[in-house]
N, C-alpha and C positions, 0 to 999 in steps of 0.2 A: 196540701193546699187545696182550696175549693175551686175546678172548675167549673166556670161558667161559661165558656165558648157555645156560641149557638143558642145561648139563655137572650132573653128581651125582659129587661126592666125595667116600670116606673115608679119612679121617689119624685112624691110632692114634698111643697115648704123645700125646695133645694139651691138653694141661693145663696147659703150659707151657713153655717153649726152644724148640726147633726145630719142632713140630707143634702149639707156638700159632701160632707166626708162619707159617706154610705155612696152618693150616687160615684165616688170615686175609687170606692173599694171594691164596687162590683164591676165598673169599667176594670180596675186592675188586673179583677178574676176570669175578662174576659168574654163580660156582657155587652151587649148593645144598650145603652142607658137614654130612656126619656123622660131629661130634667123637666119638673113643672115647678113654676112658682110666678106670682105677680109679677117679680120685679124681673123685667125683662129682660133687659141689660144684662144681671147676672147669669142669672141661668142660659142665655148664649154664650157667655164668654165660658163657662164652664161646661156647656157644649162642646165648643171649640176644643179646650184644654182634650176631655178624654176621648174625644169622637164620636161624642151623641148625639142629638137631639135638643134641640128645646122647644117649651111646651110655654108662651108667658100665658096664662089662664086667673081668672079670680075664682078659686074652688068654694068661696060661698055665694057664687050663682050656680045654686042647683039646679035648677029651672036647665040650663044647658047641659049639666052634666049626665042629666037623666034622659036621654038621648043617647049618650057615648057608648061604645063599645073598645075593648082594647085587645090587641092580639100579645099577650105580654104572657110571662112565666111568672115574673116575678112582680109584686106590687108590696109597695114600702109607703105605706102610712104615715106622715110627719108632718106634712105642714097644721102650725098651729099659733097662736096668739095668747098673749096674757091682759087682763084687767084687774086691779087690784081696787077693791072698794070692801066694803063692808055692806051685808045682803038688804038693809034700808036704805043704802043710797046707788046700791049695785041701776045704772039703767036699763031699764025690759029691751030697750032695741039692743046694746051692745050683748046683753046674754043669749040672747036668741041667733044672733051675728056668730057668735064663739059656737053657740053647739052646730048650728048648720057648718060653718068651717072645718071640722075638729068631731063632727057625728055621726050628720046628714051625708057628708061628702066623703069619709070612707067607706059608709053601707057602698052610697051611689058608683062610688068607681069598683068597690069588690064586685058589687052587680056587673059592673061591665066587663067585667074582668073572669069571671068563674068561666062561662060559655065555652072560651076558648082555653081555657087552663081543664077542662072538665075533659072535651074532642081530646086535648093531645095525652092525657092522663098523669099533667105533673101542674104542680102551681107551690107556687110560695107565696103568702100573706105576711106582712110580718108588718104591724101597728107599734108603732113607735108612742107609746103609753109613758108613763110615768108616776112613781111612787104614790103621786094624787090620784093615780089610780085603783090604790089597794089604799089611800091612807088619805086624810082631811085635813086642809089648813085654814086657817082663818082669811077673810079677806078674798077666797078663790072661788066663790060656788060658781061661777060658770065652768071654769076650769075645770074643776074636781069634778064636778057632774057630767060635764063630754069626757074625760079621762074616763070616768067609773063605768059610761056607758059603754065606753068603746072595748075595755075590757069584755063586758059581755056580746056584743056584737063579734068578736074574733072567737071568741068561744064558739057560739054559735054557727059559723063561719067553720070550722074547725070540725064540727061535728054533720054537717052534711056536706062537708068535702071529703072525707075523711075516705067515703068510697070509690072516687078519684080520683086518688093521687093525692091531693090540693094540703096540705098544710096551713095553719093558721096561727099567729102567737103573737104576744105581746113583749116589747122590751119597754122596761120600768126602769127608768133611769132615775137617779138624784136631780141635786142640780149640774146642769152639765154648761160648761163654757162658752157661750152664747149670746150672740147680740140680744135674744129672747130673755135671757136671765140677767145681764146687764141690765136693761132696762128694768127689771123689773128691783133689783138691789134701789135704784130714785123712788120707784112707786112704794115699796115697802117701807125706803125710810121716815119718806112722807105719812104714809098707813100708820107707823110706828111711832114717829113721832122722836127720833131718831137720826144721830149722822150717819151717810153713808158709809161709813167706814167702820160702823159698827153693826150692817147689817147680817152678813155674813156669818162672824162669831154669833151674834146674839139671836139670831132670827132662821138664815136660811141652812147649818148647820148643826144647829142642836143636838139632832136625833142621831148625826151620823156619827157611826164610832172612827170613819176617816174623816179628817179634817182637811178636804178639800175639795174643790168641782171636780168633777170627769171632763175627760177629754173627747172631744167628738171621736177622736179615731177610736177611741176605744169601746164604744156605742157598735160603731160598723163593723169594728172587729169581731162582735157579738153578732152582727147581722150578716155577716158573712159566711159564720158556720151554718145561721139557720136556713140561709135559704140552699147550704150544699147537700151531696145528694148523705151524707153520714148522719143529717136530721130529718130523716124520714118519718121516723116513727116519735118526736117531738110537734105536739099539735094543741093545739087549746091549753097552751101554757102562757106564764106571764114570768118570765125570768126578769130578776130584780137588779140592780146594778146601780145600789144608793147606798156604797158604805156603811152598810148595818143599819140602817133606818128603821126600815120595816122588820128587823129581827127584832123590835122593842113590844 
């Protein structure tokens, strides 16, 4: 089992899906966890639950973030947004809104973040990516584009940490069970032109040879090996966890 006693982590977007369940597996393992996410409400009362912190923050005001500093081991990449249009009527403020959330805002908190992951000579990165970060769909370029980047930002991230301790990697999930990907089953059907209840088979599963979402636990369960001390030498990787998708 991975200890983390004496570890400090923070998981943005943790309010709910995938950066509840992470911010709850590493409180498990024994970390000091600080939740950030807009909605404030939650991420205190999930404070409370594991004995962490909370953080209510809006991570695309960079303007403040570039400033911060954190004294943290571990930092967990997640919070993120969906917009479903098509690239002619995609709008320039919402794309730009998506990549500063979702871009901008994990370069800016890694930055704050190495300094002191660098002094103690350990750090875990781990960018909660997804498939549209190795792979293209319609209807997503803001998406796909902060995905695609962010991929190579952890790379990078990964290669001059590397003398440090510091670890860097991405996890590519499917679709994963989600207020995030709820919503987005109305904006597809609508994009599609389609019932809801036909989005799923016909649209957001296609590629995968399993026929179903992931489960957030099962996300952190992946993130929990990477950030212990048995992935050390795992760095500037993007492990995949989309049902065969990207095996096409």
């Amino acid at each position: 089992m991975t200890d983390l006693n004496g570890r400090r982590a923070l998981v943005t977007g943790a309010a709910s899906g995938i950066g509840a369940a992470c911010a709850r597996a590493l409180a498990g393992a024994g970390a000091h966890v600080l939740v950030a996410d807009l909605n404030g409400d939650a991420v205190r009362d999930l404070a409370s639950e594991i004995g962490g912190e909370a953080w209510e923050v809006d991570l695309g005001d960079t303007a403040k973030l570039a400033t911060q500093e954190f004294d943290i081991d571990i930092l967990v990449n997640n919070a993120g947004v969906q917009h479903v249009r098509p690239i002619e009527e995609f709008e320039p403020d919402k794309f730009s809104a998506i990549l500063r959330l979702m871009l901008e805002s994990p370069f800016l908190l890694i930055r704050a973040a190495l300094p002191g992951m660098y002094a103690r000579g350990f750090g875990r990165i781990v960018n909660i990516s997804s498939v549209h970060g190795l792979r293209a769909s319609p209807y997503k370029s803001a998406y796909v584009a902060a995905k695609h980047g962010l991929e190579g930002l952890s790379k990078v991230a990964a290669l001059e940490g590397g003398a440090h301790g510091v670890t860097s990697n991405c996890i590519d999930p499917g679709y994963v069970r989600t207020p995030l990907v709820e919503k987005q089953i109305a904006d597809q059907a609508r994009a599609h032109g389609i019932p809801e209840s036909e989005v799923l088979p016909k649209v957001m599963l296609t590629e995968s040879a399993i026929k179903r979402l992931i489960e957030p636990s099962e996300v952190a369960s992946l993130l929990l090996w990477m950030v212990g001390q048995d992935a050390g030498m795992v760095t500037g990787a993007s492990y995949t966890m989309d049902g065969g998708w990207s095996a096409r």
